[in-house]
C-alpha positions in Angstrom: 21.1 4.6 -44.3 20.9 4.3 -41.0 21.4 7.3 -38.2 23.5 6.9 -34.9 20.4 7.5 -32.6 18.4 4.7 -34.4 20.6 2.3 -34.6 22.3 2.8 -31.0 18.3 2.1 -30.2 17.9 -1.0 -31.9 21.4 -2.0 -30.5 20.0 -1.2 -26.8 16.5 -2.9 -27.1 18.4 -6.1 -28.8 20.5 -6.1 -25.9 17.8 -5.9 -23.5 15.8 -8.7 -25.0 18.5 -11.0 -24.8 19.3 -10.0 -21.3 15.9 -11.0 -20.9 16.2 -14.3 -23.4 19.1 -15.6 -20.7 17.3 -14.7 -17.4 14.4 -17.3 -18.9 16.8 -20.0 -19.3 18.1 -20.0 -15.8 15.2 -19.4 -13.6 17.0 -19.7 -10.3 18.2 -16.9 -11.2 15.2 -14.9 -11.5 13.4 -17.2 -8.9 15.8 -15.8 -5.9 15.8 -11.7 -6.9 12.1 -11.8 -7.2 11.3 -14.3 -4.4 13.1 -12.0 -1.9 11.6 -8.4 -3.8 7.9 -9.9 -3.6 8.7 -10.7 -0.1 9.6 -6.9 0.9 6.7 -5.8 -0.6 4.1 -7.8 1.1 5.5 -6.9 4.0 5.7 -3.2 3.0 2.0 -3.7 2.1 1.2 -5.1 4.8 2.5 -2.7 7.4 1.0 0.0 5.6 -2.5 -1.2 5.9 -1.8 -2.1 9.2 -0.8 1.4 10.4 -3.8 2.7 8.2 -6.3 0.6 10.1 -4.9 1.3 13.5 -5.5 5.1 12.6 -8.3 4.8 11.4 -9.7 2.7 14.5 -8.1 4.7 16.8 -10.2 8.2 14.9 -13.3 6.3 15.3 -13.1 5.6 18.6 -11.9 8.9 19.7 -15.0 10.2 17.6 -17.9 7.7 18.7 -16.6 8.4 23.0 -16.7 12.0 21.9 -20.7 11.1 20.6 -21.6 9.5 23.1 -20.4 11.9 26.1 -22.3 14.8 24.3 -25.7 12.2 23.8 -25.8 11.5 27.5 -25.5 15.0 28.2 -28.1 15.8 25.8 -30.3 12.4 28.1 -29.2 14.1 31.1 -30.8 17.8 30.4 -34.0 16.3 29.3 -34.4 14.8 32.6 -33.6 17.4 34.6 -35.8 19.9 32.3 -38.6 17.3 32.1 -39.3 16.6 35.9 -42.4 15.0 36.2 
């Protein structure tokens, strides 16, 4: 005998897999929803990455000017210590 939970699930996942069954036979259909969400998320992706590369070049560069001020001061003292 079957119970109301089990076979309200085997109703559902029937259901579903013929929902599925009918998107296969018309793929323009499918072609159009998916064409249109692959296309959001390459673009999603791709501004993401974008802005994560800018940061991160931006960081670098704020950090290597940063390096480079403090290693000419460091040239700088040696000199001025180091007078022949």
């Amino acid at each position: 005998m079957w119970s109301g939970g089990v076979l309200t699930a085997v109703f559902m996942k029937n259901t579903a897999y013929r929902m599925s069954r009918k998107l296969f036979r018309f793929p323009a259909l499918r072609s159009t929803a998916r064409r249109g969400q692959t296309a959001i998320e390459y673009l999603l992706v791709t501004v993401s990455l974008l802005v994560v590369f800018v940061v991160m070049y931006q960081s670098l560069q704020w950090y290597l000017s940063g390096e480079f001020t403090r290693g000419g001061l460091i040239i700088l003292r040696m000199y001025k210590e180091d007078a022949w």
